[in-house]
C-alpha positions, 0 to 999 in steps of 0.5 A, spaced: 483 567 500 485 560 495 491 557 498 495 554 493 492 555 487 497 559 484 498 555 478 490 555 477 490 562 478 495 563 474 491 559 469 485 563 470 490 569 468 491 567 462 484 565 459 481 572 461 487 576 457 486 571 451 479 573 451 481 581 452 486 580 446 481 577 442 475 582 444 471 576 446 468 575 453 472 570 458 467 564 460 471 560 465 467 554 468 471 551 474 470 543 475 471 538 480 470 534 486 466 535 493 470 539 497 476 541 492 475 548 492 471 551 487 467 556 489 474 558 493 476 559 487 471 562 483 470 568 488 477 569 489 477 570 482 471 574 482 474 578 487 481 579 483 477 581 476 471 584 478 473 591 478 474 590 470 467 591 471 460 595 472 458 589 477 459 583 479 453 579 480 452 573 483 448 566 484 451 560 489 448 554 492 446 551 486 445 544 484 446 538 488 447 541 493 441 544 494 434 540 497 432 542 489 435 543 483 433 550 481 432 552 474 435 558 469 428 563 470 429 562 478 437 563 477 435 569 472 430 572 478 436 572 483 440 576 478 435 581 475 433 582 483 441 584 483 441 588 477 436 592 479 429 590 478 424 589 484 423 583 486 415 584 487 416 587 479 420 580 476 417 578 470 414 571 469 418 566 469 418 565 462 420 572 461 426 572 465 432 569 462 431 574 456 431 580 460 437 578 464 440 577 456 438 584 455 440 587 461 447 584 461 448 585 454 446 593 457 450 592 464 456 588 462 457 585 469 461 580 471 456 574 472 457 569 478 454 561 478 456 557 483 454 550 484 451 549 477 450 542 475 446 542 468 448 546 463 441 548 462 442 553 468 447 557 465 446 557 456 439 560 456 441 566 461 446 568 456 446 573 449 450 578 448 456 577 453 462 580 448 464 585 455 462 581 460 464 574 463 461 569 466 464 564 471 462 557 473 463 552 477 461 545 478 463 537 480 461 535 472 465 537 467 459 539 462 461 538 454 454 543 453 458 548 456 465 547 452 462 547 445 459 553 447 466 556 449 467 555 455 474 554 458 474 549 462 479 549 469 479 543 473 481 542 480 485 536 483 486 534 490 493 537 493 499 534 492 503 533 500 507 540 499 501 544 498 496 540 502 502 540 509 502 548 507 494 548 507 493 544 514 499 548 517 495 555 515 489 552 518 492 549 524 498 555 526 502 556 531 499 550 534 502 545 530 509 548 529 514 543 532 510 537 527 514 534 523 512 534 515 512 527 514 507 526 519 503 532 515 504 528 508 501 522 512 495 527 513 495 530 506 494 522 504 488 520 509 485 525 505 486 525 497 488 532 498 481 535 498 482 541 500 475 540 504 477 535 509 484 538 509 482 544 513 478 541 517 483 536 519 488 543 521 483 546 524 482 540 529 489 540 529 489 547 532 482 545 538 484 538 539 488 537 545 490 530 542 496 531 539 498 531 532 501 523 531 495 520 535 491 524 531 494 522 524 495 514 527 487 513 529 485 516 522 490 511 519 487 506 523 480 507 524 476 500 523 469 504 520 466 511 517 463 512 524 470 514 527 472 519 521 465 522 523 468 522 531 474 525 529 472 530 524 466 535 524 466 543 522 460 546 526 458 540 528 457 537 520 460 531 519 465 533 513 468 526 511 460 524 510 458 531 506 464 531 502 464 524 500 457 523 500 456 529 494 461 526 489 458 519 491 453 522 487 456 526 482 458 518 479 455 514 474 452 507 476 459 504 473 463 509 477 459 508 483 459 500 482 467 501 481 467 506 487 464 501 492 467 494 490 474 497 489 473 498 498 473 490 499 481 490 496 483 490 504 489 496 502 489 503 500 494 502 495 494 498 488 495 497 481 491 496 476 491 490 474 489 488 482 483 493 481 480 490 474 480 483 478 476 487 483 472 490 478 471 484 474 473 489 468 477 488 462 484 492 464 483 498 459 475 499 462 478 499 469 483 504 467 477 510 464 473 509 470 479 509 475 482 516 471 475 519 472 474 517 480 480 520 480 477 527 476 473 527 483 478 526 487 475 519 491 482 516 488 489 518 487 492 516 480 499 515 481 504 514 476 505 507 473 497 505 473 498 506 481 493 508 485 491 510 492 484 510 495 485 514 501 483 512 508 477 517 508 474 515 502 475 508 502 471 507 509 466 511 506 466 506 499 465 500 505 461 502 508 456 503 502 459 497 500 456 494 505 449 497 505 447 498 498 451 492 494 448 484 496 451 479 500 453 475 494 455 481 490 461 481 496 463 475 497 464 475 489 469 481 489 472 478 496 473 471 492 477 474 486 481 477 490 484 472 495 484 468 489 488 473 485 493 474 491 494 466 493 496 466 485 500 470 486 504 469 492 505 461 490 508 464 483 513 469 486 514 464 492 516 459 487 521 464 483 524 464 490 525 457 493 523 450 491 521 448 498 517 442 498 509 443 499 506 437 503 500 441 505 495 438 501 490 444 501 496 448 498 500 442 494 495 443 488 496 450 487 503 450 488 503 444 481 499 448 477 502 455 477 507 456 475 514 461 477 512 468 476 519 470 474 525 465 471 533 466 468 539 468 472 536 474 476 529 471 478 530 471 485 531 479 485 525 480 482 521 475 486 523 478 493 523 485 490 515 484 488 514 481 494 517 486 498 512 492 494 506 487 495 508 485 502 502 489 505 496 486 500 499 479 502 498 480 509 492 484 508 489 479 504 491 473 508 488 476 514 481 477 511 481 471 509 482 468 516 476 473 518 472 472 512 472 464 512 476 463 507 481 458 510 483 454 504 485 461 501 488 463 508 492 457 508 496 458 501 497 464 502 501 464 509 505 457 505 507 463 499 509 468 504 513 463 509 519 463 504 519 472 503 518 473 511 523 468 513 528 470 509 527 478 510 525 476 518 518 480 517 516 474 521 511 477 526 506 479 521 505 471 520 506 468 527 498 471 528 495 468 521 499 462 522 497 461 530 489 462 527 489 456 522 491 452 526 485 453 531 481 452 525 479 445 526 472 444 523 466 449 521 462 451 514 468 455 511 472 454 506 477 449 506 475 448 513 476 440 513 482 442 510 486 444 516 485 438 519 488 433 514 496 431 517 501 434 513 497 440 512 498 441 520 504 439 520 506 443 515 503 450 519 507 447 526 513 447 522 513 453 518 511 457 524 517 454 529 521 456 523 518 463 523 520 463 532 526 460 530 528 466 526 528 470 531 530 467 537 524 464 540 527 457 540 523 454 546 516 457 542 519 453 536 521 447 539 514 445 542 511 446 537 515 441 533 514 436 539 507 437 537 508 436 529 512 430 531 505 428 535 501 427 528 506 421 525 507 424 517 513 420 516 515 424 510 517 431 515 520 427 520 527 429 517 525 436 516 521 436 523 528 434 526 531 438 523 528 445 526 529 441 532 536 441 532 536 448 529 532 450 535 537 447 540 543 450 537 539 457 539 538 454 546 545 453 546 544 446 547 549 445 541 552 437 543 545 436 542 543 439 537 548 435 533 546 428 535 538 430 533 541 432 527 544 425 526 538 422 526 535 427 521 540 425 517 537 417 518 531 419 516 532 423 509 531 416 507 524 416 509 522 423 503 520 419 496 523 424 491 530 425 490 532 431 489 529 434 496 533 427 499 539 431 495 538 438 498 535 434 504 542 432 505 546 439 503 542 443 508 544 437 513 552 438 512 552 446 513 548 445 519 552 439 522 559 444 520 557 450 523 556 447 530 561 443 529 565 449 528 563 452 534 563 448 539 570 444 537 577 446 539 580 444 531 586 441 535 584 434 531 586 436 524 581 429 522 575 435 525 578 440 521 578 436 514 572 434 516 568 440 516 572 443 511 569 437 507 562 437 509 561 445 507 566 444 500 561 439 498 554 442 500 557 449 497 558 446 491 551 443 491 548 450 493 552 454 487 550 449 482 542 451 483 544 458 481 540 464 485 535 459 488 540 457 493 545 462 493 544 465 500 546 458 503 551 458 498 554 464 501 553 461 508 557 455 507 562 460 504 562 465 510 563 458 515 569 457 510 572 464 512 571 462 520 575 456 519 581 460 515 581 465 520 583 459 525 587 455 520 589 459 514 591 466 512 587 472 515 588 475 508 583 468 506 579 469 511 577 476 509 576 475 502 572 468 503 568 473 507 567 479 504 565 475 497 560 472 502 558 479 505 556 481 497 551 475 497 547 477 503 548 484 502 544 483 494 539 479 497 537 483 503 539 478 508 542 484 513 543 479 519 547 475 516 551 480 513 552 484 520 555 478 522 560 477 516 561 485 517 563 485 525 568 478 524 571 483 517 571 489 523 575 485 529 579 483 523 581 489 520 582 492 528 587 486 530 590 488 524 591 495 526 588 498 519 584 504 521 580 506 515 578 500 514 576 498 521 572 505 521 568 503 514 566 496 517 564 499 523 559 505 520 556 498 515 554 495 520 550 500 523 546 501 517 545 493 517 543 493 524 538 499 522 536 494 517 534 488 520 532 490 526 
């Protein structure tokens, strides 16, 4: 009957042979959200301890739930009726709760209220009840009913193995073959309210749909209605009735913390985002947020985590949308695309110093400052970024579509750096594509985006972003059309992303010669360290493909290339983590040539340094490149074990860019 409530049973277990052994009587309230399986619990229990007793009396369908909020003379009269007085023989409703007193003191039943909401529902039916016990559940934890010696017993939502056992209890033999993480992600949806968990393993079994199109349509579900769609019990809409009855349940604090947190546009975030959100203090966020969670409309996760499940999210927005006004919406979304573009620029500039012509970002970028600095900058940078990459997405996305451009812009500015570098370009291209559509309108930064450099600088980063992955022709038109708009400051840079677009059409002798006029246009760029790395870039660029497409029978060509990547490495290693991956480029370029020149066993070490540094900074591409010339060597060599180990490395590194 109660699945998965062994810890709780057990807790209940031991509260009833304390009060045996301290000849007191057991008074247990059982508290928690809508839907988390109180009543379960308080008739299983009644139903283990009820032979401990003369009778069990009982008394459900009370409190909220009800049309009305019935009082302790009308919940004595139900239980006087069960304790043998007629129904047409009550007492008046005064009488009443002191013959129930009377009687119980006479009988020592085992008294049952299910769905109490007020202590004044239960304290005044009580007297004498020293070999009786009385059981109560309800959503408010009532302090009235624990100073007067009630123990109190609360409900959580399941956790993935308990609530993948439950589903599959439900469901049966027709979910068998489905594999658990496909169950955890269903647990997730729901916030582990055993309620909905039934109802989704009932579907589960109907449904002809099968489970993984089941469990993507809820996770992609656009509005409450669909949830309502894909889940019912006897033709009631369950996610409604559920959240609607803890909904309810809220303080007004709670309920404003309940709707607004609905705008942050992902499931999971932190507290520090939420209080953005709220507009609270850290420490006043946090009580509200432990609370929801006491209601199972949140999950509180450790490390101030929290996840808003996928149901009571749409529910949250779409009160959100009905009861909260328009300016109170656009604030909350304002705080927090204002606090993801902060972000993003400070973890952005840990990462790269790349210049911002962008206008609409440039000011941004000069007044926030690195989120992190030191030696080990980077790596934090990009392992932040990779926790939060979903929100910045996210956050960009609904800035587009809330009219937020100038937020929209800046956002995809910071993210270009992360997304190019760990090639999750894809989720970009679109966001980019639309910004630049956004010519005029009335929203936000809107006349922004026409300005020069801006466009400029969103046709370069997102040639950049097809150039990653190979879509070298989308990459070139899209230079050719930023060459349209005469920003002489990016002309460098713009020929420069040509060139490298060439190189990927295989057109390497051209791609030299537009590299050669890029390096006549770094004189055009007004400040001199981005001259300095300008010209860097350039060398090891000019020295790879020249190193590809040359025959090294010249030994002025071999000196040649060896001298630009000396030079731009030595460059790349004096500005530390910000350009190590360049660095170890130039140096794994610098192992090509070995292997051609020098000694394999050069080759091998200049590699596999260069493997370290890209392995580090996540950039499993380049390292799968440095792992199959290490492979062929090691084959060529007739080394066995070391041909096998790099031959099972780079499997793993294909499965990680790919």
């Amino acid at each position: 009957m109660c699945i998965n409530r062994i810890a709780e049973l057990e807790q209940a277990r031991r509260a009833f042979e304390g009060a045996t052994l301290r000849g007191a009587p057991l008074l247990l309230a059982v508290t928690g959200a809508a839907g988390i399986g109180k009543s379960v619990m308080v008739r299983t229990l009644a139903y283990e301890l009820g032979p401990r007793f003369t009778r069990t009396i009982y008394y459900g369908a009370v409190g909220s739930d009800a049309p009305v909020l019935h009082g302790a003379e009308d919940i004595a009269a139900d239980l006087l009726v069960q304790l043998g007085v007629p129904w047409r023989e009550l007492p008046d409703p005064v009488l009443r709760c002191s013959v129930l007193r009377a009687l119980i003191e006479q009988h020592r039943p085992l008294v049952v209220l299910d769905g109490i909401d007020s202590a004044s529902q239960v304290l005044p039916l009580l007297g004498d009840v020293r070999d009786a016990a009385v059981l109560v559940s309800g959503r408010k934890p009532l302090r009235e009913l624990r100073a007067a010696g009630f123990i109190t017993l609360s409900l959580r939502g399941f956790d993935d193995a308990a609530g993948i056992e439950l589903i599959r209890a439900m469901a049966g033999g027709e979910i068998a073959g489905v594999e658990p993480e496909l169950l955890r992600r269903l647990v997730s949806v729901f916030g582990g309210v055993p309620e909905l968990l039934v109802a989704a393993g009932i579907q589960l079994a109907d449904d002809a749909e099968s489970a993984a199109d089941f469990v993507r349509d809820l996770e992609h579900a656009g509005e409450l209605d669909a949830f309502v769609a894909e889940l019912s019990l006897d033709e009631r809409p369950v996610v409604v009735a559920v959240c609607d009855a803890s909904y309810g349940s809220l303080t007004v604090e709670e309920a404003r913390a309940y709707r607004l947190l609905s705008a942050i546009p992902v499931t999971g975030f932190d507290l520090e985002l939420a209080a953005v959100a709220l507009d609270r203090s850290t420490a006043v966020t946090r009580r509200l947020l432990r609370r929801s969670a006491d209601k199972a409309l949140l999950r509180w996760n450790d490390g101030d985590l929290i996840e808003f499940p996928h149901a009571m999210r749409h529910h949250a927005r779409a009160l959100h949308r009905r009861l909260d006004s328009n300016a109170v919406r656009d604030d909350v979304e304002r705080r927090i695309a204002n606090w993801c573009v902060r972000r993003a620029v400070a973890l952005a500039k840990s990462l790269s110093d790349r210049p911002i012509p962008a206008e609409v970002a440039a000011s941004v970028f000069r007044e926030v400052d690195a989120r992190y600095t030191g030696p080990d900058a980077v790596e934090r940078a990009a392992g932040e970024f990779s926790g939060r990459w979903g929100l910045f997405v996210a956050a960009q996305r609904a800035a587009l579509e809330g009219g937020l451009y100038s937020e929209a812009t800046i956002l995809a500015i910071a993210l270009w750096p992360f997304a190019y570098q760990t090639r999750r370009v894809h989720e970009l291209v679109d966001g980019y594509r639309s910004l630049l559509e956004v010519r005029t309108g009335t929203g936000s930064g809107a006349a922004g985006l026409a300005e020069s450099a801006t466009r400029w600088q969103l046709m370069r980063d997102l040639a950049g972003l097809h150039e990653c992955v190979g879509e070298t022709t989308a990459a070139k038109d899209l230079l050719d059309r930023a060459a349209a708009l005469g920003y002489e400051q990016g002309t460098a840079s713009r020929l420069e992303w040509q060139a490298l677009a060439l190189e990927g059409m295989g057109q390497t002798a051209e791609a030299l010669v537009v590299l050669a006029q890029a390096w006549d246009a770094v004189r055009l760029l007004d400040d001199p360290a981005h001259r300095e790395r300008s010209y860097q870039l350039l060398r090891m660029h000019r020295a790879r493909m020249r190193l590809s497409s040359g025959t090294f029978e010249d030994s002025g060509e071999i000196d040649s290339v060896t001298a630009d990547l000396v030079i731009a490495e030595a460059y790349f290693r004096s500005r530390g983590e910000v350009d190590a991956v360049n660095s170890a480029l130039c140096r794994g370029l610098r192992g090509d040539i070995a292997a051609k020149t020098e000694s394999s066993e050069h080759a091998e070490l200049l590699w596999s340094e260069a493997l370290d540094v890209m392995l580090a900074y996540g950039k499993y591409a380049e390292a799968a490149t440095l792992y199959e010339r290490l492979l062929r060597e090691a084959e060529r060599r007739g080394r066995t074990a070391d041909a096998q180990r790099h031959r099972e490395a780079l499997s793993r590194c294909r499965e990680r860019f790919s």
